[in-house]
N, C-alpha and C positions, 0 to 999 in steps of 0.2 A: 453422440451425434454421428450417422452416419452419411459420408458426404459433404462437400461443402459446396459454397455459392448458392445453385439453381438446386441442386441434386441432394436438396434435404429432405432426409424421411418425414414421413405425415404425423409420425407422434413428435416430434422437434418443433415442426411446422404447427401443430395445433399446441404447445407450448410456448410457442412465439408470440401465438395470436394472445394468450392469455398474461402474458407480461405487458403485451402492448396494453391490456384494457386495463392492468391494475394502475399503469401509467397514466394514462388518460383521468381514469377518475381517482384518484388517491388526490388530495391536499397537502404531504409530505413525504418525503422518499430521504432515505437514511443509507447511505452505501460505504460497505467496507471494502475497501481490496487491500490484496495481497502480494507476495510477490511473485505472483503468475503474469499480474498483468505486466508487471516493470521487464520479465521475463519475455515477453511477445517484444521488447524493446531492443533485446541484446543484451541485456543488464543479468549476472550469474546472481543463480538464490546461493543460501547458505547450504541448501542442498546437494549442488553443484560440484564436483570432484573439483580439488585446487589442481594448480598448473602449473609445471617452470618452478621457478623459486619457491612458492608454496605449496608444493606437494606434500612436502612433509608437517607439513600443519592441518589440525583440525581447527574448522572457523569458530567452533564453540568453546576453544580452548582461547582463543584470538580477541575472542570479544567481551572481555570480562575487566571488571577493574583489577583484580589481583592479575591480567596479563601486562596490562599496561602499568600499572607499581612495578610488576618484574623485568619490563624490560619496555620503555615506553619508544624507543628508538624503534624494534620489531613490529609492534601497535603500530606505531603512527605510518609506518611505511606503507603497511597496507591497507590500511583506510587510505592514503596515499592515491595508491597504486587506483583502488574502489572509486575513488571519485573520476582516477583519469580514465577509465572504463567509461566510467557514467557519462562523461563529457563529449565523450563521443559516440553517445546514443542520444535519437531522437523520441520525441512522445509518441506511441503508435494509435491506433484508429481506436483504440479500446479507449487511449488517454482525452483524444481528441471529441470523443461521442460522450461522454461524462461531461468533461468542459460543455457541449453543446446542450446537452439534457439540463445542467446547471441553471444553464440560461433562460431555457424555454420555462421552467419551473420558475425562476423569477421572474422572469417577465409578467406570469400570468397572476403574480399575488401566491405561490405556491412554494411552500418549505423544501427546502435542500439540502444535505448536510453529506458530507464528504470527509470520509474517516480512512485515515490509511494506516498500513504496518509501513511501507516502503520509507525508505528514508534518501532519496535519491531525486525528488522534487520533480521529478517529469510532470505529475499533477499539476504544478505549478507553471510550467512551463508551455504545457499543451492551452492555456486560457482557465481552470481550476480556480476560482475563486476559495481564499480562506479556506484550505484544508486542513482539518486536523489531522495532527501528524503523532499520532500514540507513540511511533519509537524515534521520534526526533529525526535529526537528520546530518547527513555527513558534510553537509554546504556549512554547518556553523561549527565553530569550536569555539571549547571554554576555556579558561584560562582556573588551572587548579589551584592559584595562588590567590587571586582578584579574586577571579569571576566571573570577570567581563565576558560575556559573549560574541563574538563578532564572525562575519560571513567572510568564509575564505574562498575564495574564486581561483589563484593561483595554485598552479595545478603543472609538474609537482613543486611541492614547498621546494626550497633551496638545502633546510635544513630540517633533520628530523629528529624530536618533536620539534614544530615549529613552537616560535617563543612570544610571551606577551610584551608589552611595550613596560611592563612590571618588571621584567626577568623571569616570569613563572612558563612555565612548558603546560602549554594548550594540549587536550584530548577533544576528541568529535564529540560534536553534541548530538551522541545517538543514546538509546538505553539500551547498557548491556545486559549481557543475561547476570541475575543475580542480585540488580537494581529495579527500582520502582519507577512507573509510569508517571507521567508526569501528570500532576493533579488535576491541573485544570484542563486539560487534556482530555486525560480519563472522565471527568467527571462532566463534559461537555459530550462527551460519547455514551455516554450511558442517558443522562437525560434526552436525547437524540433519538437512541433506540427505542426507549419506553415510550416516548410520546409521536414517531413516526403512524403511517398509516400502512407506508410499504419498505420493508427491508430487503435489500439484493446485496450478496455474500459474494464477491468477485474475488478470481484468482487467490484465493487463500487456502488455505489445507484444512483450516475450520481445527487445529490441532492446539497455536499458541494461545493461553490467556494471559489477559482476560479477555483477549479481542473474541476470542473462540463463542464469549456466553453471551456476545451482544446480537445475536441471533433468538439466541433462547429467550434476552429479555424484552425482544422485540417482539416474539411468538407471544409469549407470553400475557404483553400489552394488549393484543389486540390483533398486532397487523400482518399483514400477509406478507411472504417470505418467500423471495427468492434464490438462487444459487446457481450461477456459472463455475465451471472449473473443468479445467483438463480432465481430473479422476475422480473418482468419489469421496467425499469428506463420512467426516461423522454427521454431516448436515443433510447428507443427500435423501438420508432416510425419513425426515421427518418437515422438512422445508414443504412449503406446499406447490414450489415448483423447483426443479433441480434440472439443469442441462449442461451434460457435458462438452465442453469444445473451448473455443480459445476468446475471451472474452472482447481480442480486435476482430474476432468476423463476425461475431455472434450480436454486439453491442450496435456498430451501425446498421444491421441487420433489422433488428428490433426496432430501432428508430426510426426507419423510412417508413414508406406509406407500403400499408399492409396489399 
């Protein structure tokens, strides 16, 4: 996109208009985002060079259960550290215009479903009705001994890993790399995408799966395909609309009256 606000080019501007109409008459709409849009928040992707104390760490090495078996004290700090980031970001216009599109799709008898990678619940936060959350999220943690799940708000723990009411040492209830999506989850996204009418790919890199192929099986199905993002995906090419830019100017944008 070239420009923003007033100053958008006419191929933008006629891609606008045609996400407005697949809005308007579609009977279900299927949205994934990524963590571009948490990113329009303040919130660092995994992309993101570390800082300070974590410089010397890669987050793909950080985020795995053999890191936390190896040293659950290092893990836990900085998921720690991740949430007290999180804590002090707000949902931006990208999160707030979903929440509101939610609504208007309910409101009128009209299917909605809301599928994220982010694990930091802004979704939630912003008005998001029931999102699914494919990589969980760093608000709950488990207890590796129980089981038990429970929402930790306290921010930072006192001690780290924080500890169950069992004696066992709680990890984030996120999926790491190396682990499996959670079922019903996955399997609430996939039926989502096949049976939508319109699918939009937000702030995502279109890179990880399986979130990557719920495009494809949404093409696939039937339905028309959109795709915001800063850069180009492997989506951009084949989606039947694709525009570049930032999913909070873009998202209210699209929403108002044309």
């Amino acid at each position: 996109m070239t420009g923003t606000g007033n100053q958008i080019d006419p191929g933008t501007q006629e891609r606008i208009r045609r996400i407005r109409d697949f809005l308007r008459t579609c009977d279900s709409l299927t949205v994934l985002t990524g963590a571009g849009v948490s990113a329009e928040s303040g919130i660092p992707t995994f992309r993101d060079a570390q800082t300070g104390l974590w410089a010397k760490y890669d987050p793909m090495e950080l985020a795995t259960p053999e890191a936390f078996a190896h040293d659950p004290v290092l893990v836990s700090r900085w998921y720690d550290e991740r949430r007290g980031k999180c804590a002090a970001c707000k949902p931006n216009q990208g999160h707030l215009a979903l929440a509101r599109l939610q609504q208007e799709f309910e409101a009128s008898g009209r299917r909605f479903m809301l599928i994220t990678q982010n694990v930091d619940r802004l979704h939630k936060q912003a008005g998001s009705r029931n999102p699914v959350e494919l990589h969980g999220t760093f608000w709950l943690w488990r207890c590796t001994s129980c089981g038990e799940e429970r929402e930790e708000r306290e921010v930072p723990f006192p001690d780290h890993p924080p500890r169950c009411a069992c004696g066992g040492i709680r990890r984030p209830g996120v999926v790491w790399f190396g682990e499996s999506l959670p079922e019903a989850a996955l399997a609430t996204a996939w039926q989502s995408a096949g049976s939508c009418e319109l699918f939009m790919s937000l702030g995502t890199s279109g890179l990880v799966e399986p979130a990557a192929s719920l495009a494809r099986v949404a093409a696939n199905s039937g339905a028309k395909t959109v795709e915001i993002n800063l850069e180009p995906t492997p989506l951009s090419t084949w989606v039947d609309i694709s525009i570049a830019g930032a999913t909070g100017e873009l998202l209210p944008l699209i929403l108002s009256e044309p």
